[in-house]
LOLUM-134173 format. One record per residue (C-alpha): x, y, z. Coordinates in nm, 3 decimals, m for minus. Example, Ala and Ser with C-alpha at 12.3 -4.5 7.8 and 13.67 -1.06 7.14 Angstrom:
<rs>
+---------+---------+---------+
|       u |       v |       w |
+---------+---------+---------+
|   1.230 |  m0.450 |   0.780 |
|   1.367 |  m0.106 |   0.714 |
+---------+---------+---------+
</rs>
This chain:
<rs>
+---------+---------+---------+
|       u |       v |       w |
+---------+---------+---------+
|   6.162 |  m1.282 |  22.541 |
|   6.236 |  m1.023 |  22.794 |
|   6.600 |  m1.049 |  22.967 |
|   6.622 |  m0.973 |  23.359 |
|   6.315 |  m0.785 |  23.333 |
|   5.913 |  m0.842 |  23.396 |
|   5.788 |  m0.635 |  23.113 |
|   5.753 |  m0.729 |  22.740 |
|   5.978 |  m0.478 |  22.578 |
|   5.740 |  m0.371 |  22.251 |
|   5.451 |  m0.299 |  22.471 |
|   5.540 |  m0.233 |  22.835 |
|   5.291 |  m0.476 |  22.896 |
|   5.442 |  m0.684 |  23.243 |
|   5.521 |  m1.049 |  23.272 |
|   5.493 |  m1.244 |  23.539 |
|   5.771 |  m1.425 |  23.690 |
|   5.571 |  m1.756 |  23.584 |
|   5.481 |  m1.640 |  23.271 |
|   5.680 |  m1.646 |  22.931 |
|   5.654 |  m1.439 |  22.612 |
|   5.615 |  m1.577 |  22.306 |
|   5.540 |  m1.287 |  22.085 |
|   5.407 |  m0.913 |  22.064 |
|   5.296 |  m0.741 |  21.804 |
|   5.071 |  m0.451 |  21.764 |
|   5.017 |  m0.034 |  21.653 |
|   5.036 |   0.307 |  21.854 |
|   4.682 |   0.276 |  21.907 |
|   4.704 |  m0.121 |  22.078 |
|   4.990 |  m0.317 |  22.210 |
|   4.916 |  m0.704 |  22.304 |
|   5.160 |  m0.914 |  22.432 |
|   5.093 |  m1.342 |  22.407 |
|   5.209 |  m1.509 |  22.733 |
|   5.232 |  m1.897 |  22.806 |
|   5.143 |  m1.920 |  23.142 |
|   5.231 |  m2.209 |  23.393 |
|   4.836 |  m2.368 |  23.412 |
|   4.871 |  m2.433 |  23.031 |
|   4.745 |  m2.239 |  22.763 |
|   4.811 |  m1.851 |  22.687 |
|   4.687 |  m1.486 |  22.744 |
|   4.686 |  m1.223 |  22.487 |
|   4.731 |  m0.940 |  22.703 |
|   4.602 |  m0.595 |  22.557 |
|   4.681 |  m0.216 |  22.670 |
|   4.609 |   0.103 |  22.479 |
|   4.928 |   0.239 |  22.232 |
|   5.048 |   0.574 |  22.289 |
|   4.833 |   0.737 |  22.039 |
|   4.516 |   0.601 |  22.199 |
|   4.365 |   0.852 |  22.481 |
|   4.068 |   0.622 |  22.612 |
|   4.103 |   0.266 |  22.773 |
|   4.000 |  m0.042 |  22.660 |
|   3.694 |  m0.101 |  22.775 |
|   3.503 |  m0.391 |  22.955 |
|   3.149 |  m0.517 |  22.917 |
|   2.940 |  m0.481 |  23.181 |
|   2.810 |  m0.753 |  23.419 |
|   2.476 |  m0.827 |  23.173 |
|   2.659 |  m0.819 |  22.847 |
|   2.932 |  m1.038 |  23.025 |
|   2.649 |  m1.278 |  23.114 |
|   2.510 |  m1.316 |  22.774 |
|   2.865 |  m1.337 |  22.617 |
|   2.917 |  m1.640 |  22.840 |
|   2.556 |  m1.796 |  22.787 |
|   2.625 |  m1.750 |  22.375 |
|   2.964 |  m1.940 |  22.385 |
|   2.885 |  m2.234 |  22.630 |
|   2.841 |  m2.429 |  22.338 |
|   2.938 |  m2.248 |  22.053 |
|   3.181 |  m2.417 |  21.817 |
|   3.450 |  m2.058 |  21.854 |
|   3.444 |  m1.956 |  22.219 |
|   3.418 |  m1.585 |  22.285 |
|   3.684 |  m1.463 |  22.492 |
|   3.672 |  m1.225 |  22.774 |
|   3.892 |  m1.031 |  22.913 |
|   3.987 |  m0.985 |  23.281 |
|   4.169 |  m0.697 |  23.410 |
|   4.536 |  m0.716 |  23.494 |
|   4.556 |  m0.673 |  23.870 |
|   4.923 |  m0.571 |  23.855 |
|   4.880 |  m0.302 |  23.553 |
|   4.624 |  m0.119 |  23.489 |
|   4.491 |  m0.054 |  23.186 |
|   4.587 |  m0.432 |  23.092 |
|   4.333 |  m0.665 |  22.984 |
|   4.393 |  m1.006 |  22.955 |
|   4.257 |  m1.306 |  22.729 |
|   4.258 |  m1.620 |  22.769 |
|   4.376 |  m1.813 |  22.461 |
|   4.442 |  m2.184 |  22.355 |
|   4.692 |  m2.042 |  22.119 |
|   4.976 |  m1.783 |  22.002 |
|   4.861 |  m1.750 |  21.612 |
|   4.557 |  m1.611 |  21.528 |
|   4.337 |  m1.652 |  21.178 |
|   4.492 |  m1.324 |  21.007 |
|   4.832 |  m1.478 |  21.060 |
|   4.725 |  m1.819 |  20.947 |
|   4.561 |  m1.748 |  20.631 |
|   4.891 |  m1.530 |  20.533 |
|   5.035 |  m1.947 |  20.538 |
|   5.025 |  m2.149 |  20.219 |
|   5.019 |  m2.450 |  20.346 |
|   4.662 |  m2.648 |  20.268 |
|   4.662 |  m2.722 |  20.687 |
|   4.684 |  m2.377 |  20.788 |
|   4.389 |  m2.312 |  20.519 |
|   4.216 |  m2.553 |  20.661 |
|   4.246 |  m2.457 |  21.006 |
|   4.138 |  m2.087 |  20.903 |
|   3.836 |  m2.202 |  20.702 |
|   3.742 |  m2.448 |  21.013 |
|   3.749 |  m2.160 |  21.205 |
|   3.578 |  m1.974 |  21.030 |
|   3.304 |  m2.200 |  20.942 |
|   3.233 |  m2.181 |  21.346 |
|   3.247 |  m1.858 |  21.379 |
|   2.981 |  m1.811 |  21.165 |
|   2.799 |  m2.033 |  21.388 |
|   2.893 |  m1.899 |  21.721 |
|   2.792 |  m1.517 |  21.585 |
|   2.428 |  m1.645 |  21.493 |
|   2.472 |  m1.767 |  21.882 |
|   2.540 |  m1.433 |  22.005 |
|   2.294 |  m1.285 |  21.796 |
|   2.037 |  m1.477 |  21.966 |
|   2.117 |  m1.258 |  22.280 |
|   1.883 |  m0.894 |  22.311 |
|   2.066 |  m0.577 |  22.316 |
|   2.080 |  m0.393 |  22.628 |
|   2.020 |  m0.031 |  22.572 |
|   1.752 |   0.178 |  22.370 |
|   1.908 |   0.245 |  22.068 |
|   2.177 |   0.090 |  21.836 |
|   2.502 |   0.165 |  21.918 |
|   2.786 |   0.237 |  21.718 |
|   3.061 |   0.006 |  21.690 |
|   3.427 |   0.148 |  21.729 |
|   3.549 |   0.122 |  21.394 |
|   3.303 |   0.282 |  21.239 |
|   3.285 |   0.564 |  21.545 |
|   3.635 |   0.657 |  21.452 |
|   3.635 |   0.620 |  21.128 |
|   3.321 |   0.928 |  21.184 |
|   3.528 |   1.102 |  21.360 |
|   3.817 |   1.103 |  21.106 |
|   3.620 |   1.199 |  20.817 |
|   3.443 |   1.498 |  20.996 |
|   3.750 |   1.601 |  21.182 |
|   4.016 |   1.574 |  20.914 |
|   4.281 |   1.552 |  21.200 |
|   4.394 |   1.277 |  21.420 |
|   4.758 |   1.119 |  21.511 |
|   5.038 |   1.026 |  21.280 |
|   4.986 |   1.092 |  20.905 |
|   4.582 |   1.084 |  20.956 |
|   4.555 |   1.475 |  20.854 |
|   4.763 |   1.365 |  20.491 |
|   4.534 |   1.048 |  20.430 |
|   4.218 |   1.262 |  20.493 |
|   4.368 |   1.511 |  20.229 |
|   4.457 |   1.216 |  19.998 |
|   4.090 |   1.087 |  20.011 |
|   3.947 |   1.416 |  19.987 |
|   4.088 |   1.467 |  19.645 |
|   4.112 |   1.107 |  19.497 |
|   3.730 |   1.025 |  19.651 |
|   3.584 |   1.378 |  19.655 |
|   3.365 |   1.537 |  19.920 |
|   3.054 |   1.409 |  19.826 |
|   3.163 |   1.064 |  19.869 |
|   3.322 |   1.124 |  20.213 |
|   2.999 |   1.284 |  20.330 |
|   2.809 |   0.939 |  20.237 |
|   3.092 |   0.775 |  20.395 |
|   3.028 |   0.930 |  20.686 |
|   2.632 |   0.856 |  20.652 |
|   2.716 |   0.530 |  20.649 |
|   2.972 |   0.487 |  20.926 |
|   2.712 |   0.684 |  21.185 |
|   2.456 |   0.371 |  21.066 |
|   2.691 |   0.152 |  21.033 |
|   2.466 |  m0.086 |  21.294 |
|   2.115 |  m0.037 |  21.173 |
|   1.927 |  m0.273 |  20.964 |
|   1.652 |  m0.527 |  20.979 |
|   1.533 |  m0.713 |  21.261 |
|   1.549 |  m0.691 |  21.629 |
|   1.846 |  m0.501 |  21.781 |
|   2.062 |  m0.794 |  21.909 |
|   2.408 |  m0.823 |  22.082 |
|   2.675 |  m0.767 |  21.861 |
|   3.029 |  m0.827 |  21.885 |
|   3.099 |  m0.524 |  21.697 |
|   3.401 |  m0.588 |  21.513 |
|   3.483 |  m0.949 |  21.421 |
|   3.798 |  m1.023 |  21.212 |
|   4.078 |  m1.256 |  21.159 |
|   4.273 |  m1.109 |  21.394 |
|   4.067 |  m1.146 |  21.677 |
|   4.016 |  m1.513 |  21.598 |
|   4.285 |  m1.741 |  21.764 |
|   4.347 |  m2.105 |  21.673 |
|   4.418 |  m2.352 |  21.916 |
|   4.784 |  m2.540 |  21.969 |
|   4.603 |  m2.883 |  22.057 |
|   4.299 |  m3.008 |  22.072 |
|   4.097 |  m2.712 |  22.190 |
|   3.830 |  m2.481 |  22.029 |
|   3.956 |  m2.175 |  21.854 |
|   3.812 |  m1.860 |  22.057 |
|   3.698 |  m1.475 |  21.940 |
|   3.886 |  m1.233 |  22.137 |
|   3.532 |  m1.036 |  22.280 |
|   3.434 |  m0.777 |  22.472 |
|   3.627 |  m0.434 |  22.384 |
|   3.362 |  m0.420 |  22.068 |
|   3.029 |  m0.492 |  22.231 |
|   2.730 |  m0.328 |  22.098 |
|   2.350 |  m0.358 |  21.985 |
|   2.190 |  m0.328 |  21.632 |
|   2.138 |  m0.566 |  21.368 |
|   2.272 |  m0.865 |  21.318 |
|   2.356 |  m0.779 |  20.988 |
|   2.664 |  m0.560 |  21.087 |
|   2.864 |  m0.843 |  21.238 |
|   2.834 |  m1.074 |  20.926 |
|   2.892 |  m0.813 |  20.689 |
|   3.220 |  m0.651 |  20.871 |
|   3.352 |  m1.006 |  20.830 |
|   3.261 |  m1.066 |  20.500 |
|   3.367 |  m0.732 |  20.441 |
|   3.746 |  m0.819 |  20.543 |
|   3.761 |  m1.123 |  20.296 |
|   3.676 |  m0.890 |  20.033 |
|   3.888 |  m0.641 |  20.085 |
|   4.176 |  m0.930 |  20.146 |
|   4.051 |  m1.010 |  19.767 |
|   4.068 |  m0.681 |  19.641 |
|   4.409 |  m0.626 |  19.818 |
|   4.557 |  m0.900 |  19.630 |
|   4.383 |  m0.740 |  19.273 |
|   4.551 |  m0.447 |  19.386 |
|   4.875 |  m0.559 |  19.490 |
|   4.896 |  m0.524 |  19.877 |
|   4.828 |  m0.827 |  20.000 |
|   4.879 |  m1.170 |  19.943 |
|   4.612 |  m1.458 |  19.826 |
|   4.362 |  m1.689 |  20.028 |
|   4.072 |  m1.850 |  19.902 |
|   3.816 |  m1.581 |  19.975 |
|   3.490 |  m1.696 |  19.845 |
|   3.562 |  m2.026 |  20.057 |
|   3.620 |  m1.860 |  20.312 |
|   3.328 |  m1.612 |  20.248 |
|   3.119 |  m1.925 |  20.169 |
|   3.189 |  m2.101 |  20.526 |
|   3.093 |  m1.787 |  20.715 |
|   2.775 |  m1.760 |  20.537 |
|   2.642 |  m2.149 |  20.558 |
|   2.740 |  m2.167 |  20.907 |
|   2.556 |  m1.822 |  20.980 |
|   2.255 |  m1.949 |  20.782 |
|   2.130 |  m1.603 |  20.651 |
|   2.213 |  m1.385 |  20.401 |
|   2.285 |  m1.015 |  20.463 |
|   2.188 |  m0.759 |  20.191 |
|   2.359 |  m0.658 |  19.898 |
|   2.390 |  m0.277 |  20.062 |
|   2.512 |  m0.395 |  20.420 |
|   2.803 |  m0.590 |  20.248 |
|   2.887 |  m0.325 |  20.028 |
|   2.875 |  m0.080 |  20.222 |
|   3.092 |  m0.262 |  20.511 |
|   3.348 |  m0.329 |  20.278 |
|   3.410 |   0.054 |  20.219 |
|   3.356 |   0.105 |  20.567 |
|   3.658 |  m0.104 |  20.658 |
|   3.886 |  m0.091 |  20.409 |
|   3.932 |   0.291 |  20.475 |
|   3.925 |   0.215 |  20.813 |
|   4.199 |  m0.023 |  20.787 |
|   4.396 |   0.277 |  20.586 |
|   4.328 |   0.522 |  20.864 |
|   4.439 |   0.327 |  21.114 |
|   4.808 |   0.206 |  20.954 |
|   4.805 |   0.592 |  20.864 |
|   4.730 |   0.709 |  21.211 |
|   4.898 |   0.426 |  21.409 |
|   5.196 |   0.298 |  21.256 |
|   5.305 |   0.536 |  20.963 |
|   5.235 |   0.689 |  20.642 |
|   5.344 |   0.428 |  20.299 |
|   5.285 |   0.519 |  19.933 |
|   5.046 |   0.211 |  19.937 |
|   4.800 |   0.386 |  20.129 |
|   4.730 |   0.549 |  19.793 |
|   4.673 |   0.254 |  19.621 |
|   4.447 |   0.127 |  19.923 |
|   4.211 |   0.449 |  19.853 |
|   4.196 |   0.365 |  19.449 |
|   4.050 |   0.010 |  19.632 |
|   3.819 |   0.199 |  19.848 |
|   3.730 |   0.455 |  19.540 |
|   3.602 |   0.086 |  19.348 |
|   3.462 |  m0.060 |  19.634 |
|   3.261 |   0.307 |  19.622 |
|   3.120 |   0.220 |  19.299 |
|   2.992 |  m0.138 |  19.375 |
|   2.809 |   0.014 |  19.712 |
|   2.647 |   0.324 |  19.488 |
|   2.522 |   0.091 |  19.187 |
|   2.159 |  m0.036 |  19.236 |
|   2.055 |  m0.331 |  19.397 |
|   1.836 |  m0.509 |  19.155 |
|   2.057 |  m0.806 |  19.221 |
|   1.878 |  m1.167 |  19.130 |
|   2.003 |  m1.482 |  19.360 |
|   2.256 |  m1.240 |  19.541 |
|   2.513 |  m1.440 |  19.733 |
|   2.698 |  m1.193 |  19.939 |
|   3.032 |  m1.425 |  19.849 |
|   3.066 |  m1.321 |  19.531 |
|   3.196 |  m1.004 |  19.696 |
|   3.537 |  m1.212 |  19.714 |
|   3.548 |  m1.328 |  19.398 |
|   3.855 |  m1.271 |  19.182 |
|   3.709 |  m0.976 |  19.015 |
|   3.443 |  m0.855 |  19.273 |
|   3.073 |  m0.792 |  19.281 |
+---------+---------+---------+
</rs>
């Protein structure tokens, strides 16, 4: 907690003289800051991280609308944000909690499981909600993750030790496997179907369970985007998997993956291809190894993360001609 002082030490982020800090936590590319504030309830507050050069953005009023319309009665309420009028830069979300889903599922206990698969199981609902809402522009967009991750593997430079990791999956990947990389990042939204509202990058972290008796929410809004609905489904199965390849590999710990993988999917109600999955699960886990690389420092493990993303290469380049294809079996213990 901060000591004769109105800003959060880790983050800078300020705290108002009604307001108390539970926790912060974050990278050089975002800082957020989880206040309990006097009405009840909390705010995750978010700024940029001093390796970030662009703000975080808000939807505009029409994709603010249809966020709100989507979670009226969704089972995980999406979250927006609302400037902070004494810091700018500062966005602020309201929150019935301080732990989110990625911190939960890190817990062995079977009632923090629980709690992760419940919310999980609703978010699949509450996406195929959202996804019910039309796109407002022309053209897919291009979700953030993937955007930087483009920019990354064309540039070869970026902050922190983001220049060594693009050497390091140069030569254990190869060129020709960063080029399709990059194919697939710039398409990263395209698929079948109408181009709908995404959220554009849905994950664990993002997902906060509630103290009491409250709905869990989906931190939304700095992701926004249109394209196929496919995306958002697969970028979350896509984190499951490479939590269950992680923990083949060494670097993280266990969960039940195909549950959770499982409760996404029956909630969502639809399948999405073999190719989006695999293809989202390279996607992210070298964007996940990019970003520790770029925001918070170089580790030897980041080598080991690349030998993941060098096998989730060969499930995404093998063919297709996949009978009864469950896209959970991605999170099995041994993959594909």
């Amino acid at each position: 907690m901060p000591a004769r002082s109105d800003v959060a030490p880790g983050t800078g982020i300020r705290v108002a003289p009604d307001e108390r800090l539970t926790r912060e936590l974050g990278t050089r590319h975002i800082g957020t800051a989880i206040l309990a504030v006097p009405t009840g309830g909390y705010v995750w507050a978010r700024r940029p991280g001093p390796a970030r050069d662009t703000p975080l953005p808000l939807p505009g009023a029409r994709r603010a609308a249809a966020v709100r319309t989507a979670s009226a009665g969704a089972p995980v309420g999406l979250a927006l944000a609302t400037p902070d009028p004494g810091q700018a830069g500062v966005l602020r979300y309201p929150a019935p909690g301080t732990r989110s889903a990625a911190a939960a599922v890190r817990d062995p206990a079977p009632r923090a499981q629980a709690a992760v698969q419940d919310a999980v199981r609703g978010l699949g609902a509450t996406l195929r909600t959202l996804h019910t809402r039309p796109a407002a522009e022309e053209a897919p967009g291009l979700p953030p993750a993937p955007a930087r991750l483009l920019r990354w593997l064309r540039a070869g430079t970026g902050p922190g030790a983001a220049p060594r990791l693009h050497a390091a999956a140069r030569s254990r990947l190869g060129e020709r496997r960063l080029r399709l990389i990059a194919d697939w990042s710039g398409g990263a939204a395209h698929g079948p179907g109408p181009r709908v509202l995404l959220h554009g990058g849905p994950s664990l972290g993002a997902l906060v369970l509630p103290s009491g008796p409250a709905r869990a929410v989906l931190l939304t809004g700095e992701e926004l985007t249109g394209g196929s609905w496919e995306f958002d489904v697969s970028w979350q199965l896509a984190e499951f998997a490479e939590m269950a390849a992680g923990h083949r590999w060494g670097v993280c710990g266990t969960a039940d993956h195909v549950a959770l993988a499982r409760a996404l999917l029956d909630s969502y109600g639809r399948q999405p291809s073999p190719a989006a999955v695999r293809r989202a699960v390279v996607l992210r886990s070298l964007t996940h190894a990019h970003d520790f690389a770029a925001y918070v420092a170089w580790h030897a493990q980041l080598l080991t993360y690349l030998d993941l993303v060098s096998e989730a290469m060969e499930a995404a380049e093998a063919p297709d001609a996949l009978a009864g294809w469950d896209a959970a079996r991605v999170c099995a213990p041994h993959g594909r």
